[in-house]
C-alpha positions in Angstrom: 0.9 -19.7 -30.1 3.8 -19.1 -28.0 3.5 -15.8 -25.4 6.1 -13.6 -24.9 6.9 -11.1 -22.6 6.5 -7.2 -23.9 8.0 -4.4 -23.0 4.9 -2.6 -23.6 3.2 -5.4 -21.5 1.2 -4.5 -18.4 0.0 -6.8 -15.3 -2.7 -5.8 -13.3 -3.2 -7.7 -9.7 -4.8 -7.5 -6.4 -2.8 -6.1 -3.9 -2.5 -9.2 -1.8 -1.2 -11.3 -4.9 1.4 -8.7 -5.7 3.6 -10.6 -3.6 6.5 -11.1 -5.8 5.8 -9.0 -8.7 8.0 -6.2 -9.8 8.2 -3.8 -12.5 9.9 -0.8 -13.5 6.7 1.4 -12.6 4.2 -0.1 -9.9 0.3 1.8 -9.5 -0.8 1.5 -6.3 -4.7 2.4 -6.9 -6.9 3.1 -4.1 -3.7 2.4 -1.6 -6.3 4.3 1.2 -8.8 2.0 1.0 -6.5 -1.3 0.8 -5.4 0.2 3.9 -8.7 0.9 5.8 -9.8 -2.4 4.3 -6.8 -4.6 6.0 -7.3 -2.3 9.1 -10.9 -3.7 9.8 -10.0 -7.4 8.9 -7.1 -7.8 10.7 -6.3 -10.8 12.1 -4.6 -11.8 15.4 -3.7 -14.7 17.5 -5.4 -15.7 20.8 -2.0 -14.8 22.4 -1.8 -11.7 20.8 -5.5 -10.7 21.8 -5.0 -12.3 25.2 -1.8 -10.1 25.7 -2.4 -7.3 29.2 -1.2 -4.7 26.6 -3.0 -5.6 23.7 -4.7 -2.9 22.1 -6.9 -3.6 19.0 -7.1 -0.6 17.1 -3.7 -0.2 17.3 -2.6 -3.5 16.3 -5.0 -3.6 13.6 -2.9 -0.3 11.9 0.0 -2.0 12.8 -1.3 -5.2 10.8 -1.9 -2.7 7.9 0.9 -0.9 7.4 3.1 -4.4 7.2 0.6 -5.8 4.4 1.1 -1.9 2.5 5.2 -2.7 2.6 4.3 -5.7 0.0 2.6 -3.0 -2.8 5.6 -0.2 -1.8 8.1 -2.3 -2.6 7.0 -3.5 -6.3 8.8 -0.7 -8.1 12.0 -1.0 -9.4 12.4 2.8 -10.4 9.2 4.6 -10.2 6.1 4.2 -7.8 2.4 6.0 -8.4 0.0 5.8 -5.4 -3.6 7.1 -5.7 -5.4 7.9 -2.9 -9.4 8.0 -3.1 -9.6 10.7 -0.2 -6.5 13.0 1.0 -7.8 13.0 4.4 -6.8 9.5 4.9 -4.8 8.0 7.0 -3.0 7.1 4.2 -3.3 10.3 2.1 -2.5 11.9 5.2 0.9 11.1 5.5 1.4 10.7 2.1 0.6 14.7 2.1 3.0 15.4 4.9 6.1 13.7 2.7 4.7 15.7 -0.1 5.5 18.8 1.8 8.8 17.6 3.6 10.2 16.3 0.3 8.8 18.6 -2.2 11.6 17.8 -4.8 11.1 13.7 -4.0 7.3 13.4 -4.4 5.3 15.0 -7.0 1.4 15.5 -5.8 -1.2 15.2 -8.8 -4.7 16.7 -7.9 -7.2 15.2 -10.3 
């Protein structure tokens, strides 16, 4: 049997093997707690943690929010992101474009 690709055909992958992957809609489930998750696992170099200035909470956000460009960037026209809690970090700001771009971003309470 020979596969083809569908239309109608969808791919489901972790986010840290979505490196690469595009489609035409990308669902970013649970983007919050990829988030928090990368947050408390981030990794750094003994020069970076050796650093006068280093500050670990912080450069473990910043370490997240580079690994959340990978999912953002999937979509080639249309981009869903669920949160699992609004009060996120995540869902936070996601809220506040919400309300600064009202006719950009649609908010779906479920």
């Amino acid at each position: 049997m020979i596969s083809r690709t569908s239309l109608d055909q969808f791919r489901i992958v972790q986010y840290e093997s979505c490196r690469g992957l595009e489609g035409w809609v990308a669902v970013c489930f649970g983007l919050d707690e990829f988030f928090e998750y990368k947050r408390s696992r981030a990794e750094f170099t003994v020069a970076e943690k050796t650093d006068i200035f280093f500050e670990e909470a912080k450069a473990g956000a910043e370490y997240a929010k580079r690994w959340l460009m990978i999912p953002l960037t999937r979509a080639m026209d249309t981009l869903v992101l669920h949160v699992s809690n609004e009060s996120s970090y995540v869902g936070g700001i996601l809220k506040d474009l919400y309300r600064k771009y009202p006719e950009d971003v649609t908010w779906i309470n479920l």
